[in-house]
C-alpha positions in Angstrom: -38.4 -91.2 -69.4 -38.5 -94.4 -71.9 -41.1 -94.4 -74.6 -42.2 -98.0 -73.7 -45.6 -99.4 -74.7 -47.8 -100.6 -71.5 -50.8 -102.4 -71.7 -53.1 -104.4 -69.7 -51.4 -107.3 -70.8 -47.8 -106.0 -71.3 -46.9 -104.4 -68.0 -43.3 -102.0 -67.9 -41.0 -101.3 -65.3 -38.5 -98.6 -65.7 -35.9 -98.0 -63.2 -33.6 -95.0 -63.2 -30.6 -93.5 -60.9 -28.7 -90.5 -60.6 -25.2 -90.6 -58.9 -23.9 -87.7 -58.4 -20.2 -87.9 -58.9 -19.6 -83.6 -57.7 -21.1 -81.0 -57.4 -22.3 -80.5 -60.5 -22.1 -83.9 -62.8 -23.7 -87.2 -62.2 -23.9 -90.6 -64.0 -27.6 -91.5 -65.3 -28.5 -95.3 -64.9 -31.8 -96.4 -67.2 -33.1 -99.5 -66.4 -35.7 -100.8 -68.8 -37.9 -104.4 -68.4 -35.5 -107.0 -69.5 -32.6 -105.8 -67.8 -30.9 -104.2 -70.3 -29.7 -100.1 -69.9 -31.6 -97.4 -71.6 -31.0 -95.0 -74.1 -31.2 -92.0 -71.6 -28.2 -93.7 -69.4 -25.2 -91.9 -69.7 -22.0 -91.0 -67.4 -20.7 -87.7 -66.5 -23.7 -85.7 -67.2 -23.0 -81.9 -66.2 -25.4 -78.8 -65.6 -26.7 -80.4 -62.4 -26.0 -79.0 -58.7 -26.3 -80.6 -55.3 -26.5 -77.6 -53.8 -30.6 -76.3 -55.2 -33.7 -77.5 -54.9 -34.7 -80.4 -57.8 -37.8 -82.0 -58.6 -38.8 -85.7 -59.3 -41.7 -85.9 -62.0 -43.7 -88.3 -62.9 -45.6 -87.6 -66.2 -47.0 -89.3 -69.5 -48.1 -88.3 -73.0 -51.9 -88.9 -73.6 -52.8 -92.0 -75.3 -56.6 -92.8 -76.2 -57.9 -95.8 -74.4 -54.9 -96.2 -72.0 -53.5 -94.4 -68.7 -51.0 -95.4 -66.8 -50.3 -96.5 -63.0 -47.8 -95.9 -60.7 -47.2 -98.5 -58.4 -44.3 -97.2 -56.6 -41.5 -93.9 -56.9 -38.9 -93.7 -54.6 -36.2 -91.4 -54.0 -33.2 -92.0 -51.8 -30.9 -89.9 -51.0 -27.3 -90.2 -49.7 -24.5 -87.2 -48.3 -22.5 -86.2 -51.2 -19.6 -88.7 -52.3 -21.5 -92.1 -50.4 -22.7 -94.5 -53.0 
């Protein structure tokens, strides 16, 4: 997702959304601390599809002397054309 820079003093959130708009596009919504959209938001996004099976993954690049927690992922889902 973002390449933000987390430490034990500087804690991140990142907050992202995907709206599907049909079948097959959705709009990407990046959230970054401060408030302020990320680079990866962007509308009208195609080669997705409803209609398969899609993972959510959670991953990170190593980095001597830090990890990373996650506090909290979430996934909601709504029918197709309800937002």
């Amino acid at each position: 997702m973002a390449d933000l820079a987390a430490t034990s003093t500087n804690l991140q959130v990142v907050e992202c959304w995907l709206h599907y708009i049909d079948a097959t596009h959705a709009n990407i919504i990046e959230n970054e601390t401060g408030g302020g959209l990320g680079n990866l938001s962007a509308t009208n996004v195609a080669w997705f599809n409803w209609g398969v099976n899609q993972n959510v993954i959670f991953t990170q690049n190593a980095v001597n002397n830090q990890h990373l927690v996650l506090y909290f992922m979430v996934a909601d889902f709504f029918p197709k054309g309800i937002i």
